[in-house]
BAGUVO-434319 format. One record per residue (C-alpha): x negated, y negated, z negated; residue in one letter. Coordinates in steps of 0.001 Angstrom, whole numbers, plus 500000, padded with zeros to 6 digits. Last residue first. Layout:
N
+--------+--------+--------+---------+
|      X |      Y |      Z | residuo |
+--------+--------+--------+---------+
|      X |      Y |      Z |       A |
...
+--------+--------+--------+---------+
This chain:
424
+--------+--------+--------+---------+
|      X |      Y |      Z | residuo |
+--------+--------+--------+---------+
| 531598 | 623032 | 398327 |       X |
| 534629 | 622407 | 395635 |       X |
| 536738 | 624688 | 396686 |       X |
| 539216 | 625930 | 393757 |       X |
| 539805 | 629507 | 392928 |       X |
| 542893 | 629675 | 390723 |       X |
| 543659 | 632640 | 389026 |       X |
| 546531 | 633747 | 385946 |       X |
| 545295 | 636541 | 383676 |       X |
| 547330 | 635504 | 380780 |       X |
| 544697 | 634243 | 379120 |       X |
| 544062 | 631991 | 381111 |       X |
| 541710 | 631684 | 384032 |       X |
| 539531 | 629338 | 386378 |       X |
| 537485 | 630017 | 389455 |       X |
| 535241 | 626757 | 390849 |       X |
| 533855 | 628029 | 394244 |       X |
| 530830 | 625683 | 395635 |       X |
| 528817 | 629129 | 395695 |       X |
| 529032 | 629138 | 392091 |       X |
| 531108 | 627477 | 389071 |       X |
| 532918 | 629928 | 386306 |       X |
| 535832 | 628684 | 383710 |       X |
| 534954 | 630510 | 380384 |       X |
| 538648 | 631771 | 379065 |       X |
| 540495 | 630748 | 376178 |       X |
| 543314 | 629335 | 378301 |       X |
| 546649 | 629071 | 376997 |       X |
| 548366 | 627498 | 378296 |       X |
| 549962 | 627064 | 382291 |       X |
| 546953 | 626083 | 384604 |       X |
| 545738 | 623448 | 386964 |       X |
| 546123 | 620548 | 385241 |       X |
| 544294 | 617598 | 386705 |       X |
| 541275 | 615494 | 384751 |       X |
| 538365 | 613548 | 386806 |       X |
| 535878 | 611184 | 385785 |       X |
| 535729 | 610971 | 382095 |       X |
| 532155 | 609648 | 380713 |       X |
| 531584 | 611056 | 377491 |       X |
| 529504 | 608575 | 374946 |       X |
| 526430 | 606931 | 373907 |       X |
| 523353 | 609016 | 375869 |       X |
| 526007 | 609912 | 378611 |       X |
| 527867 | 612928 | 379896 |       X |
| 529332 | 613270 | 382809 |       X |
| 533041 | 614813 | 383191 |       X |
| 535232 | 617003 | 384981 |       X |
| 538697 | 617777 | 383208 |       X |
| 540616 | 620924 | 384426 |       X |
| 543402 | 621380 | 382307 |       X |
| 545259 | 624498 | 380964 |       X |
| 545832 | 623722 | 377542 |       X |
| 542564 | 625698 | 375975 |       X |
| 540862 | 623118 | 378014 |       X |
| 538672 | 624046 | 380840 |       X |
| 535864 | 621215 | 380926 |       X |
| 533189 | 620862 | 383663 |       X |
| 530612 | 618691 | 382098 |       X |
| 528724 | 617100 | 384669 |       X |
| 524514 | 616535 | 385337 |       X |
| 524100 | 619388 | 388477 |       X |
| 526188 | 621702 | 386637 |       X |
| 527367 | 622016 | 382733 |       X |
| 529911 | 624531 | 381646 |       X |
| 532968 | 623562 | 378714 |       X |
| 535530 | 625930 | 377043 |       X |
| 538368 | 624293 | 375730 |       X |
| 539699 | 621565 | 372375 |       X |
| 541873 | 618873 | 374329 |       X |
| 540158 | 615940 | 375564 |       X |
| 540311 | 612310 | 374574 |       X |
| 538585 | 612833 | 371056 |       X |
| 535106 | 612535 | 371928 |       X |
| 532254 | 612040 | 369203 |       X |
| 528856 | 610712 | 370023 |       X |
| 524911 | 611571 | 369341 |       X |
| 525647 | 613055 | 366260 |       X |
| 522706 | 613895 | 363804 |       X |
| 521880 | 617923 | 363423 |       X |
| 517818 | 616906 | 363652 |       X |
| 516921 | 619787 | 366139 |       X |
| 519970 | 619427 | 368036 |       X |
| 521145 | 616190 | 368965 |       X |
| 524272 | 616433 | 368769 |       X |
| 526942 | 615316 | 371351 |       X |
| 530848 | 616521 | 369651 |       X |
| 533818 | 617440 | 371329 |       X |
| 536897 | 616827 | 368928 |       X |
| 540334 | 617163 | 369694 |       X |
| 541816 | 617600 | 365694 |       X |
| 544641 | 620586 | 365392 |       X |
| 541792 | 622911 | 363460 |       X |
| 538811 | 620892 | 362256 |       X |
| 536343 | 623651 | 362371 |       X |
| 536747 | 624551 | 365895 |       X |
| 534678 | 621193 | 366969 |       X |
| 534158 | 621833 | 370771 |       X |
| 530174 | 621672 | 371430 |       X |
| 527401 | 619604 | 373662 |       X |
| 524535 | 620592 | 372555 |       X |
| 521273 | 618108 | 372787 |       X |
| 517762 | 618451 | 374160 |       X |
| 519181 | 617099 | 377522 |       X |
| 522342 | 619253 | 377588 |       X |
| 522509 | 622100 | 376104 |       X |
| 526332 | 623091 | 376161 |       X |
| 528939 | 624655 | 373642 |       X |
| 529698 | 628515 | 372782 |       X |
| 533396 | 627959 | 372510 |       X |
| 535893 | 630807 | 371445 |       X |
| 535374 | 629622 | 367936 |       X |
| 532159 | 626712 | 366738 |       X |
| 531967 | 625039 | 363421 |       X |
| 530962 | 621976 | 362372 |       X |
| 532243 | 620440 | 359103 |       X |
| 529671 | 622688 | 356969 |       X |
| 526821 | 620796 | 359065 |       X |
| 523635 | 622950 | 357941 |       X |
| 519709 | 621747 | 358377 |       X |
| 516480 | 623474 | 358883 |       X |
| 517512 | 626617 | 357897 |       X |
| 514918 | 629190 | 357810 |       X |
| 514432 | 632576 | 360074 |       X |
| 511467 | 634524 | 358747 |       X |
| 508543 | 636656 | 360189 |       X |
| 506053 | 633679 | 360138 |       X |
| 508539 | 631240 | 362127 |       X |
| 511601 | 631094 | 363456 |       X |
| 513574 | 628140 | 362657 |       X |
| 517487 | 628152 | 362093 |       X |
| 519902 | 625347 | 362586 |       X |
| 522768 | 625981 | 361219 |       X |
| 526754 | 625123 | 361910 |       X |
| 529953 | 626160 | 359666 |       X |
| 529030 | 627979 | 356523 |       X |
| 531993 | 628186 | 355122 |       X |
| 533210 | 630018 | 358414 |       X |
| 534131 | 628694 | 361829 |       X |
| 530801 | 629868 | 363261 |       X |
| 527619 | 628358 | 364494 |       X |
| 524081 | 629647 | 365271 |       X |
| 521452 | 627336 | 366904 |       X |
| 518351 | 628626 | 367058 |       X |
| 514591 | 627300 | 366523 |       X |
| 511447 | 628421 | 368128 |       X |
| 511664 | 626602 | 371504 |       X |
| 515101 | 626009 | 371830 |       X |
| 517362 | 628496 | 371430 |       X |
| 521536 | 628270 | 371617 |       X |
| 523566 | 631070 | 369693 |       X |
| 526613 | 632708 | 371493 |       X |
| 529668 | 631959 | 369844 |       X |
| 531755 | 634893 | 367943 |       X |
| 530823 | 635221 | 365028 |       X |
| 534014 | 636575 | 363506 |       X |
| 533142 | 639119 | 360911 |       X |
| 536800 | 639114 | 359815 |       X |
| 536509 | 635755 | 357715 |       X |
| 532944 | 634567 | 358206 |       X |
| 529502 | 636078 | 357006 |       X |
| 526125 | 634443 | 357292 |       X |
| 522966 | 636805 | 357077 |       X |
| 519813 | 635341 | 358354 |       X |
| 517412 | 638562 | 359997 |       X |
| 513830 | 639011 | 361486 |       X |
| 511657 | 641024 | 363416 |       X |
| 514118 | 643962 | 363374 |       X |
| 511986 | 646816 | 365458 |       X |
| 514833 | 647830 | 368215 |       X |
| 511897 | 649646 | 370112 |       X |
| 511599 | 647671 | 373588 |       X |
| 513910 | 644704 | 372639 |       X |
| 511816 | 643999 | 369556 |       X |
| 514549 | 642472 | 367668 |       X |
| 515948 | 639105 | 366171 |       X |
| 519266 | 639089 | 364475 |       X |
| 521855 | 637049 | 362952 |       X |
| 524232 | 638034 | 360209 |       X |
| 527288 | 639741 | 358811 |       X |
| 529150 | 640056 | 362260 |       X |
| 526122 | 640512 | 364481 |       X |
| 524895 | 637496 | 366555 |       X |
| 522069 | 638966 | 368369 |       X |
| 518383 | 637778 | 369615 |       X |
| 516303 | 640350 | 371311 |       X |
| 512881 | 638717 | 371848 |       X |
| 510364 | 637832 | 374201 |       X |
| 507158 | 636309 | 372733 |       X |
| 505118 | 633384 | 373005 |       X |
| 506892 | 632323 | 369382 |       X |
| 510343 | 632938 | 370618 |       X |
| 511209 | 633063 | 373956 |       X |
| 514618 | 634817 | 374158 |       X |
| 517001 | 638473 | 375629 |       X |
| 520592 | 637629 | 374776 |       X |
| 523339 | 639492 | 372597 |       X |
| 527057 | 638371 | 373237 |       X |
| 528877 | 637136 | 370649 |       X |
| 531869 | 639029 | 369192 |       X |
| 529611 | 640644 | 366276 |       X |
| 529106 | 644414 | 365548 |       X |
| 529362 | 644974 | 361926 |       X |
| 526221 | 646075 | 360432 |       X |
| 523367 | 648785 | 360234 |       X |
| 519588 | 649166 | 361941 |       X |
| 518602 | 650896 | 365331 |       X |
| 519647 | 653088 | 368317 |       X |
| 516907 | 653691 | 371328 |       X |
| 516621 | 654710 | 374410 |       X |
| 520021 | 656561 | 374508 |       X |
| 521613 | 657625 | 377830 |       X |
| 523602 | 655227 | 379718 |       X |
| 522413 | 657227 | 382813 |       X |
| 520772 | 654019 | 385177 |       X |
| 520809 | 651342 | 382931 |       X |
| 519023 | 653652 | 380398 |       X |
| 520264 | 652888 | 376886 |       X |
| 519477 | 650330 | 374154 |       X |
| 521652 | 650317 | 370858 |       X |
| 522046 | 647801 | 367914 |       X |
| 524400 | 649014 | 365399 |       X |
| 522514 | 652313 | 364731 |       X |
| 523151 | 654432 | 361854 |       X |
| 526154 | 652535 | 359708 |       X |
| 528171 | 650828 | 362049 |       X |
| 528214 | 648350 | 365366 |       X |
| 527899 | 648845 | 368968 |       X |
| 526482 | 645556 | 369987 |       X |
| 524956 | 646833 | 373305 |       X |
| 521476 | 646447 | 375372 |       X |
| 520876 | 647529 | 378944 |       X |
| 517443 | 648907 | 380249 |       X |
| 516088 | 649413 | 383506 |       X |
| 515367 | 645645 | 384519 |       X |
| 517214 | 643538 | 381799 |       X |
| 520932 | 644116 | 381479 |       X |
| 522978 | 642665 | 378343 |       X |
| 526905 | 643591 | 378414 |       X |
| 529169 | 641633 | 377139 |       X |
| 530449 | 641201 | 373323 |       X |
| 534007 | 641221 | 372472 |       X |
| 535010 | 644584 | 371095 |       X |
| 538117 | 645014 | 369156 |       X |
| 539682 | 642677 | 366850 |       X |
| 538528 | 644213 | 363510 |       X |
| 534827 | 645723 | 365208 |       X |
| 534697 | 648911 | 365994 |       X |
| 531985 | 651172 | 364758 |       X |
| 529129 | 652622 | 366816 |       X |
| 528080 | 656156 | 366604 |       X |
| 526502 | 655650 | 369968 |       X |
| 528217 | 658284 | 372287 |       X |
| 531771 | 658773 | 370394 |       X |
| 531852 | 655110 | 368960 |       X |
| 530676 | 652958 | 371825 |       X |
| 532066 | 655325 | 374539 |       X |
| 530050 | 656470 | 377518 |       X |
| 530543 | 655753 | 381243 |       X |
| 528314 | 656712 | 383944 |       X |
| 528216 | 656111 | 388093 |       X |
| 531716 | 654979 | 388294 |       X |
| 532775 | 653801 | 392083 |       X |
| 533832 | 650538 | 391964 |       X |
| 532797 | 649847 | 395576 |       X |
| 529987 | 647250 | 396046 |       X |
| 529608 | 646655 | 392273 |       X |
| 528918 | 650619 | 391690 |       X |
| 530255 | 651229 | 387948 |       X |
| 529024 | 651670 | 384897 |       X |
| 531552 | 651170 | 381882 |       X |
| 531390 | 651091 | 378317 |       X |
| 534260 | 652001 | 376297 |       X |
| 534803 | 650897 | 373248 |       X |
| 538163 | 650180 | 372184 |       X |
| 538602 | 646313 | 373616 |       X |
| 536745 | 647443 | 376995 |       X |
| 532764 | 646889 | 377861 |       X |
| 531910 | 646512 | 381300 |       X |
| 529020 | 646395 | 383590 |       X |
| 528592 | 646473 | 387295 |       X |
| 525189 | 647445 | 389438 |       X |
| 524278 | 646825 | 392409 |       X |
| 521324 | 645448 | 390702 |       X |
| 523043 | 643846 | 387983 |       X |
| 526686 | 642650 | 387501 |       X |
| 527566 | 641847 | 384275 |       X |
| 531534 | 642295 | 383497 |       X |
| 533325 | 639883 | 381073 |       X |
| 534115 | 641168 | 377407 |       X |
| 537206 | 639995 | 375752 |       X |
| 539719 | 642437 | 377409 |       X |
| 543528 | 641983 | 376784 |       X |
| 545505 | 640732 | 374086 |       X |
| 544972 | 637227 | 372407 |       X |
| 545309 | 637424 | 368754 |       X |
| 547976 | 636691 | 366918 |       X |
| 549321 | 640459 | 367896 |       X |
| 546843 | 642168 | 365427 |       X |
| 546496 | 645889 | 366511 |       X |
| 542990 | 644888 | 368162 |       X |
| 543679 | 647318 | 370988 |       X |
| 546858 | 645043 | 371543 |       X |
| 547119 | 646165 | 375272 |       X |
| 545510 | 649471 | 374510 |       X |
| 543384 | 651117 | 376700 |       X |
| 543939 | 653663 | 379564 |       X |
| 541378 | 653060 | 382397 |       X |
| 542179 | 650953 | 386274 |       X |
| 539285 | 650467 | 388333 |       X |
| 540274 | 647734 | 391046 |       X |
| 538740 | 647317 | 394649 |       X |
| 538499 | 644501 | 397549 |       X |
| 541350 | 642424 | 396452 |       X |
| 541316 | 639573 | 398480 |       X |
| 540994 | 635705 | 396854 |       X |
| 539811 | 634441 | 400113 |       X |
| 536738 | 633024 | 399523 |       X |
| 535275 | 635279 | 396905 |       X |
| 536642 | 638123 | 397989 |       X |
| 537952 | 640140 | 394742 |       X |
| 536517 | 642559 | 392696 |       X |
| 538682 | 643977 | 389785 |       X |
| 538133 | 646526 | 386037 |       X |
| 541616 | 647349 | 385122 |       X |
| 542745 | 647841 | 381773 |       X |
| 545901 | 649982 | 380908 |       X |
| 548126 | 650225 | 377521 |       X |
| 551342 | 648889 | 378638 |       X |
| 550700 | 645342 | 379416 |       X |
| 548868 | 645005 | 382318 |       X |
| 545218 | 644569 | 380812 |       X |
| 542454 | 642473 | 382425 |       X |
| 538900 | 642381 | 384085 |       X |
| 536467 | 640191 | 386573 |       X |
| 534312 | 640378 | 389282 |       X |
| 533962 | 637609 | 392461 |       X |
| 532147 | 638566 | 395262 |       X |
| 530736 | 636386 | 398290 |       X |
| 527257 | 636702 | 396831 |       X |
| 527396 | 637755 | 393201 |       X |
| 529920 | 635910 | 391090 |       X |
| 530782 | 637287 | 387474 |       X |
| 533764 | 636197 | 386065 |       X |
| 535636 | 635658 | 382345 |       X |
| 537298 | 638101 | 380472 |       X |
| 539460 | 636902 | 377767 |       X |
| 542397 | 638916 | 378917 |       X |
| 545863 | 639839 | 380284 |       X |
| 546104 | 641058 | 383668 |       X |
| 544485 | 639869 | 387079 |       X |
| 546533 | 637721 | 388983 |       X |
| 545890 | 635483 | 391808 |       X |
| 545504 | 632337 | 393382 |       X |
| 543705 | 630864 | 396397 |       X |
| 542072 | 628151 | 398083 |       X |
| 543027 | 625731 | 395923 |       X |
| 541864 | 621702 | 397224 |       X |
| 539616 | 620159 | 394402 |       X |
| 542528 | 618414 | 391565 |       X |
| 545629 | 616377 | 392479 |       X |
| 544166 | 612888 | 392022 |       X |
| 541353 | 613641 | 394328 |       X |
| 538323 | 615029 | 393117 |       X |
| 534719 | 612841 | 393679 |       X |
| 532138 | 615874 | 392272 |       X |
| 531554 | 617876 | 395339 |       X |
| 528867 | 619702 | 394825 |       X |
| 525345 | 618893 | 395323 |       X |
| 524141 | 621655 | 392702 |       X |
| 523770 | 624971 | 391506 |       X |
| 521416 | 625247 | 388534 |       X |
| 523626 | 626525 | 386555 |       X |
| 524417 | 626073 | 383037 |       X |
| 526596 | 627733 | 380440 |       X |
| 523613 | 629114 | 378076 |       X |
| 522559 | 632355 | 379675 |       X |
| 520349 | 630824 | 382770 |       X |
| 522404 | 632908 | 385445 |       X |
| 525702 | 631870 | 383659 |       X |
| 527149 | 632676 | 379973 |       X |
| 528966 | 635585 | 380731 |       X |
| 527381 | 637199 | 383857 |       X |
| 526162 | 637159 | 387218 |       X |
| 526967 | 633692 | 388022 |       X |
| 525035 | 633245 | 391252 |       X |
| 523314 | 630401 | 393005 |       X |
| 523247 | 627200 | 395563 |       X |
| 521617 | 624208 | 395265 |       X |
| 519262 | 625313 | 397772 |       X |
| 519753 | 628829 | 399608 |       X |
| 517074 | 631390 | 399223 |       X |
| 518741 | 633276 | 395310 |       X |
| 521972 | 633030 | 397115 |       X |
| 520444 | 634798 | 400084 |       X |
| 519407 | 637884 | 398138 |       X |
| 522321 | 638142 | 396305 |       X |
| 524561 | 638375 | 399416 |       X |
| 521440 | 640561 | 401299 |       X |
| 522337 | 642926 | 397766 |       X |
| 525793 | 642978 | 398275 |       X |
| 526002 | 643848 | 402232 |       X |
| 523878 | 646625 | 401741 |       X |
| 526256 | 647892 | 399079 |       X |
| 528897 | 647346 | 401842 |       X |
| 526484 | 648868 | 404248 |       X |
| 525903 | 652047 | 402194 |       X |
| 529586 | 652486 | 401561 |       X |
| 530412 | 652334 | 405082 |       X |
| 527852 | 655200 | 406100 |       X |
| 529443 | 656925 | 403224 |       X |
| 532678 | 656899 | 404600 |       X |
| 531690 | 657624 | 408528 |       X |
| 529309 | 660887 | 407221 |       X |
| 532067 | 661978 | 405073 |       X |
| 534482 | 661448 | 407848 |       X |
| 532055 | 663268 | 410828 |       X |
| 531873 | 666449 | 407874 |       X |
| 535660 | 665856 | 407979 |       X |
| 536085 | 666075 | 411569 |       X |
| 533274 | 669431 | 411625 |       X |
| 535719 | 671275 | 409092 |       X |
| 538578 | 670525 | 411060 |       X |
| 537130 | 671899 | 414359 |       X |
+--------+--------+--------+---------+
C-alpha cells in the first residue's frame, strides 16, 4: 500500500511540475502577443542595450513615487532581474559565504523557490568592493542561467529551480578568475550559451545549453566584467566581447577571432557593455583611454574618435535616437549624464541635476536609478534632460540595473533590498 501512495505522489509531483513549467512558457508566450507589453529576460533587456519596447505605462507619478506593491530581500549583490511572464529572477549572498539563486511572484513579491550554493561573501577578497553576485540570471527556454563570483555556472529549471547541469569556470573550462570575481552574464542563443571564462587556453567558451558540455574553447586573456552579446556587423552575426585587455569579435559558431582592439584599465575593469550601431562600437572604460568609437571594417576595428574625459563604470548608458545617453564615471564626485551623439563623439547636452546611477529607456523616458537610492523618471530632449518625476525609494547604495516589464518597475541595492512598484 505504501509503495503504490508514493508511486500516486511521484505521479501528483511531477504532474505539478509539468504544469508550472507549462505555466512559464504560455506566460512567455502571451507576453510576446500582448501590445506594449514584454519580457526582461536578461541583463541588458530583451533588445540587449537597456531598452524595451514595452510601452503605455504610466508615466504621471505622484509626489510619493508609483504605488509599492511589495518589498523584499534578497542578499547582497549586483545582480539585477530577469522577468518572464508573471516571474521575477534574481540572486544574492547572505553574508557568511552562501549565494542563493530566487524566483519570486511577480505581483505579489512571493517566494516561489530559492537555490542556495556555498560561495564567498567577499569572493573578490577586496572589501571596497561591493560583495555579493555581479552576474544577473538569463532565463531561456525554461531555462535559468547563472554565473557566481568564483565561477560557478548554473543551469537550473526556471519553473522550479531544479539544477539540470552545473560546471565550474575554472575546473570545467580552464578559465581564470578575474581580480574581483566574475561579473559577466550569461549569453543564450538557441542551443548554445557563450561564457567569459578567462586564461591561457580558452578564454572564450561555447557549451551545449542543454549539458554545459564544451562546443568550443578559444583564444587567451583576462575575462572582462561586461557581458558578451551576439551583433550585426557587416551582414553578419557576430560574437562581440569586452575582455579585460581588449575587445573582441568572434565567429559565434567556431570561436574564429575576426577581429581584436586591446585597451587595458586598472584591474582589467571593462566592465560596460559596448553599444553597436551599424558597423561601429562603442566601448568605454574608466581607464586612460576613456571612451572610443571603433569601426569594423576589412578585418580590423579602428578608432574613429576617443574622449579621454569620458569614461563609463557600473553604467552601460542608453541609445537613444542615434545618440547614448551615459553616466560620466571618469570625473569621480562630479553628477554628470552626458547626450552624445555617437558616431561623431560631440555632446548633445550635459546634466548635472542627477546623481551618477544606472539608467533604462521605455516608451521615450529615461528611468534613472541613482547610485543614492532615487528613482528619477525623465524624457530626454534634442537640447537637454527633461525631469519629470524624482522620489527616493531606496537606502544607498545602489549599483544595480533597475528592471521595467509587465507594468512592474523592480529596483535594488546593493544590499539586496526590493521594491516592486506598479506602474501598469
Amino acid at each position: 500500500m505504501m509503495t503504490r501512495w508514493m508511486t500516486i505522489f511521484r505521479q501528483f509531483a511531477l504532474g505539478a511540475l509539468t504544469v508550472q513549467a507549462m505555466t512559464l512558457s504560455l506566460w512567455a508566450e502571451k507576453a510576446a502577443a500582448v501590445p506594449g507589453i514584454s519580457d526582461w529576460p536578461h541583463l541588458h533587456g530583451p533588445l540587449h542595450n537597456n531598452t524595451t519596447p514595452e510601452a503605455g505605462w504610466k508615466k504621471d507619478w505622484p509626489a510619493d513615487g508609483p504605488p509599492v506593491l511589495w518589498k523584499a530581500s534578497v542578499g547582497r549583490g549586483l545582480a539585477s532581474f530577469a522577468v518572464v511572464g508573471d516571474r521575477a529572477y534574481t540572486a544574492g549572498n547572505n553574508g557568511a559565504d552562501e549565494d542563493s539563486i530566487v524566483c519570486r511572484d511577480l505581483n505579489s513579491g512571493k517566494e516561489l523557490w530559492r537555490y542556495r550554493y556555498p560561495c564567498k561573501t567577499a569572493a573578490h577578497e577586496m572589501p571596497v568592493v561591493p560583495f555579493g553576485p555581479a552576474s544577473t540570471p538569463t532565463v531561456a527556454d525554461d531555462r535559468l542561467y547563472m554565473v557566481s563570483r568564483e565561477g560557478d555556472v548554473w543551469c537550473l529549471e526556471a519553473a522550479t529551480g531544479k539544477v539540470i547541469w552545473h560546471k565550474h569556470m575554472l575546473a570545467d573550462y580552464n578559465g581564470k578568475r578575474p581580480v574581483y570575481g566574475y561579473a559577466s552574464s550569461v549569453l543564450v542563443q538557441g542551443d548554445r550559451v557563450y561564457l567569459d571564462a578567462g586564461g591561457d587556453e580558452q578564454s572564450t567558451v561555447c557549451v551545449e545549453a542543454k549539458t554545459g558540455n564544451l562546443i568550443w574553447g578559444k583564444g587567451s586573456g583576462e575575462a572582462g566584467y561586461a557581458s558578451p552579446a551576439l551583433v550585426q556587423m557587416s551582414g553578419a552575426t557576430v560574437l562581440a566581447l569586452f575582455k579585460g585587455d581588449s575587445f573582441r569579435l568572434l565567429k559565434p559558431e567556431d570561436g574564429e577571432e575576426l577581429a581584436r582592439y586591446e585597451t587595458v584599465t586598472r584591474d582589467f575593469c571593462n566592465c560596460a557593455t559596448p553599444h553597436v550601431n551599424d558597423d561601429v562600437i562603442f566601448i568605454s572604460h574608466t581607464g586612460s583611454d576613456g571612451s572610443s568609437l571603433l569601426k569594423f571594417a576589412g578585418g580590423k576595428l579602428t578608432p574613429q574618435w576617443n574622449d579621454r574625459d569620458l569614461g563609463l563604470l557600473f553604467n552601460s548608458g542608453v541609445p537613444w535616437e542615434g545618440k547614448l545617453i551615459v553616466f560620466n564615471d571618469q570625473k569621480r564626485g562630479v553628477k554628470e549624464l552626458r547626450c552624445l551623439d555617437m558616431k561623431s563623439g560631440e555632446t548633445a547636452w550635459v546634466s548635472g541635476e542627477i546623481d551618477k546611477g544606472t539608467a533604462i529607456l521605455s516608451d521615450g523616458h529615461l528611468v534613472i536609478l541613482t547610485s543614492v537610492g532615487e528613482l528619477v523618471l525623465a524624457r530626454p530632449l534634442a537640447d537637454k534632460l527633461e525631469v519629470l518625476s524624482r522620489v527616493q525609494v531606496l537606502p544607498a547604495k545602489t549599483y544595480v540595473l533597475p528592471v521595467l516589464s509587465h507594468g512592474r518597475l523592480l529596483c535594488k541595492n546593493n544590499a539586496g533590498e526590493v521594491v516592486c512598484l506598479d506602474v501598469k
